[in-house]
C-alpha positions as CSV (number, residue, x, y, z in Angstrom):
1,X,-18.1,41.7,9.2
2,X,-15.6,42.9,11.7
3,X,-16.4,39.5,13.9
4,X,-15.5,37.8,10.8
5,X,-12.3,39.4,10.2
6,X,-11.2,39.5,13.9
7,X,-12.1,35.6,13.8
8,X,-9.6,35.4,11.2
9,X,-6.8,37.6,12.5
10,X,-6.9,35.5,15.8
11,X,-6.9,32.0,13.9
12,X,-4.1,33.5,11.6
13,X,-2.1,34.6,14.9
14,X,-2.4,30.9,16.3
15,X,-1.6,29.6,13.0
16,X,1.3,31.2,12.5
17,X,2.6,31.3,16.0
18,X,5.7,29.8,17.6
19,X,4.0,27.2,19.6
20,X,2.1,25.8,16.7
21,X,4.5,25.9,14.4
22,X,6.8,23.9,16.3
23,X,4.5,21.0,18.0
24,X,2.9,21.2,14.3
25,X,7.0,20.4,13.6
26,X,7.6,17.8,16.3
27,X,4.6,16.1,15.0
28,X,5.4,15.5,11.3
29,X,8.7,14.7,12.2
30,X,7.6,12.3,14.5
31,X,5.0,10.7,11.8
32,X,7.4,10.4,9.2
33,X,10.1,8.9,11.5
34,X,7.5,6.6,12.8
35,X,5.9,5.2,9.7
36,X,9.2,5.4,7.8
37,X,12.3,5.2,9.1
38,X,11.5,3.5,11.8
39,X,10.8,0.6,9.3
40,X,14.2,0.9,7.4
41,X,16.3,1.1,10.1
42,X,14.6,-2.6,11.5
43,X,15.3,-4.1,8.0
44,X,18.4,-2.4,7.7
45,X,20.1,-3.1,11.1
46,X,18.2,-6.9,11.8
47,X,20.4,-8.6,9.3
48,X,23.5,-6.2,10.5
49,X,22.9,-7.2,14.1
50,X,22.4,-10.9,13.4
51,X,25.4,-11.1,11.8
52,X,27.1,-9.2,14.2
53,X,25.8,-10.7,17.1
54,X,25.3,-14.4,16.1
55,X,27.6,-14.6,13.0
56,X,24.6,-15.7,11.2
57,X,22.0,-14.6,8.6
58,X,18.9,-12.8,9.0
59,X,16.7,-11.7,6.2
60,X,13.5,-9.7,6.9
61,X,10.6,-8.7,4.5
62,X,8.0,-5.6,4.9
63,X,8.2,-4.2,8.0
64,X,5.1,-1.7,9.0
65,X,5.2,0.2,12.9
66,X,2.4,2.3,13.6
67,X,3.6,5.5,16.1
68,X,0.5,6.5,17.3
69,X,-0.7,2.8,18.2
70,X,2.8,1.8,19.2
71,X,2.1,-1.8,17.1
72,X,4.8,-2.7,14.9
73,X,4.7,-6.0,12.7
74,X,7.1,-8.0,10.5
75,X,6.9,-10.0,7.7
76,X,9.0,-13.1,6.4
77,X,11.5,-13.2,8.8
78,X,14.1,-16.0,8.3
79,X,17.6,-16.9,10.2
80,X,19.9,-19.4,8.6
81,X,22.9,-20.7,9.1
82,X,26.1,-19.7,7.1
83,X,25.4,-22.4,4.5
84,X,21.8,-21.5,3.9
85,X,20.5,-23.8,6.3
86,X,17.5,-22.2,8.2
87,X,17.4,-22.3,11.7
88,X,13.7,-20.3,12.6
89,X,11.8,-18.1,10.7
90,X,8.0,-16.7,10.7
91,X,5.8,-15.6,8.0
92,X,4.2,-12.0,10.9
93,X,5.2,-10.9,14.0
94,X,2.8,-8.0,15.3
95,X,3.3,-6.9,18.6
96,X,0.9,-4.6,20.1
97,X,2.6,-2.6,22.6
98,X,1.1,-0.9,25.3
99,X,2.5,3.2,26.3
100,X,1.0,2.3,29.9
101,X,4.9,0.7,30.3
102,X,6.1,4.1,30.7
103,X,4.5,4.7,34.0
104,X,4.7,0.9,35.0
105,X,8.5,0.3,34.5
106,X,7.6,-3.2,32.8
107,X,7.3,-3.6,29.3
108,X,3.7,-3.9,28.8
109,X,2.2,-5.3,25.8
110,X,-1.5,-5.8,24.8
111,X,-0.7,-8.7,21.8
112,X,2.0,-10.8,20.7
113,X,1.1,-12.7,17.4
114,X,3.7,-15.1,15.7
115,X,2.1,-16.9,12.8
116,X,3.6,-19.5,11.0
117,X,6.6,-20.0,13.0
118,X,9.5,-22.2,12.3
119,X,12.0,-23.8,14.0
120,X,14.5,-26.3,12.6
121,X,16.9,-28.1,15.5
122,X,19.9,-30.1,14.3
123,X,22.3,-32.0,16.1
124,X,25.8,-31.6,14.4
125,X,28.5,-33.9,14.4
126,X,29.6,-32.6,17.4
127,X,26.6,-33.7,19.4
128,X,25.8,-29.8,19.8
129,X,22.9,-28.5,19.0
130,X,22.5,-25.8,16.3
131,X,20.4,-23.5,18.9
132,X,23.0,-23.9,21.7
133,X,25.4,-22.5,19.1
134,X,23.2,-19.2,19.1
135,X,24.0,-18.1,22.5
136,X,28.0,-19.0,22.5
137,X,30.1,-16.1,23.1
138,X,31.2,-14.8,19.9
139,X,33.9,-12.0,19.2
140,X,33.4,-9.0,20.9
141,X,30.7,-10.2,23.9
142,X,31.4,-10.0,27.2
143,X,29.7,-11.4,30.2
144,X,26.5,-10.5,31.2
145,X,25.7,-8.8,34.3
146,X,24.0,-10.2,37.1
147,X,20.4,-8.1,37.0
148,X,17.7,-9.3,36.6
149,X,15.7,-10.1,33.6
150,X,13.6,-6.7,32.6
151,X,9.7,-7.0,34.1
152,X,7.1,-7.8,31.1
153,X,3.7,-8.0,31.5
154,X,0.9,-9.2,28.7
155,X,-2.2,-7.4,28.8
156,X,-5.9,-9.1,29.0
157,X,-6.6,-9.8,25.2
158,X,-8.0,-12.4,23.2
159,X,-5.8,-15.5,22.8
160,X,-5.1,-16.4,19.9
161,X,-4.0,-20.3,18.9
162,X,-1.2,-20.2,16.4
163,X,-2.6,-22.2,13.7
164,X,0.6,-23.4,11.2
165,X,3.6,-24.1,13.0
166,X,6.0,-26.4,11.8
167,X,9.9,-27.5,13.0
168,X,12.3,-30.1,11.8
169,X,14.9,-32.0,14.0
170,X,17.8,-33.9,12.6
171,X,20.8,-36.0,14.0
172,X,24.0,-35.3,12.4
173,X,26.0,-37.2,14.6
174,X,27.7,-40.7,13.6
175,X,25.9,-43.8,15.1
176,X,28.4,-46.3,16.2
């Protein structure tokens, strides 16, 4: 009986410990920040930045990221125009990314996955087209610097075809 008890005094002293109660902490707080706010803030700050960045706007659906696999996905993603008019959108994005980038110093991911994507060009009156508008400097945005573009490598996965894509293209311009 004494092995039994002893058993438990040393499982109580690990359980209640320092160590364990704090990575036990770390832990759940890294779960719950994971699985939910990680989530909120994307379809909280998406439209925000959008609007910010591009003076344009984004709406996003369900929004799901996985800590532990480091995969995140999003659902119903759309960007329009002021007037409503949509410029791309995407019924799921998961990307499946990989925590060997850490030691690699690329961004490493195992799966990209874009279904349904849409893309809807227009030539204004202008002769401009609406995509080109995207990348004008708008208030606020300075130059960018002269590194280079960050390293990305896609792992050795299945390929996968994507099997609904659809775009539009219009002229808005006057014909002589």
């Amino acid at each position: 009986m004494t092995t039994k008890s002893g058993l438990t005094a040393k499982l109580r002293r690990i359980f209640l410990g320092k160590a364990f109660i704090i990575t036990a902490g770390v832990l759940i707080l890294y779960t719950l920040g994971g699985f939910l706010l990680a989530p909120y803030l994307v379809r909280h700050y998406v439209p925000q930045i959008a609007q910010e960045l591009l003076q344009r706007d984004a709406h996003i659906g369900k929004v799901h990221f996985n800590p532990f696999l480091f995969t995140l996905e999003a659902n119903d993603f759309e960007l329009t125009e002021t007037d409503g008019t949509p410029i791309g959108a995407f019924k799921r994005l998961l990307v499946d990314f990989e925590l060997s980038s850490l030691f690699r110093w690329a961004w490493t991911f195992r799966q990209i996955t874009l279904d349904e994507p849409l893309v809807n060009l227009v030539i204004g009156t202008d002769g401009a087209l609406n995509l080109d508008k995207l990348t004008a400097k708008g208030p606020g945005q300075t130059e960018k610097s002269d590194s280079p573009p960050p390293r990305l490598l896609l792992g050795a996965s299945r390929s996968q075809a994507v099997p609904s894509t659809s775009s539009t293209a219009g002229n808005r311009r006057r014909q002589p």
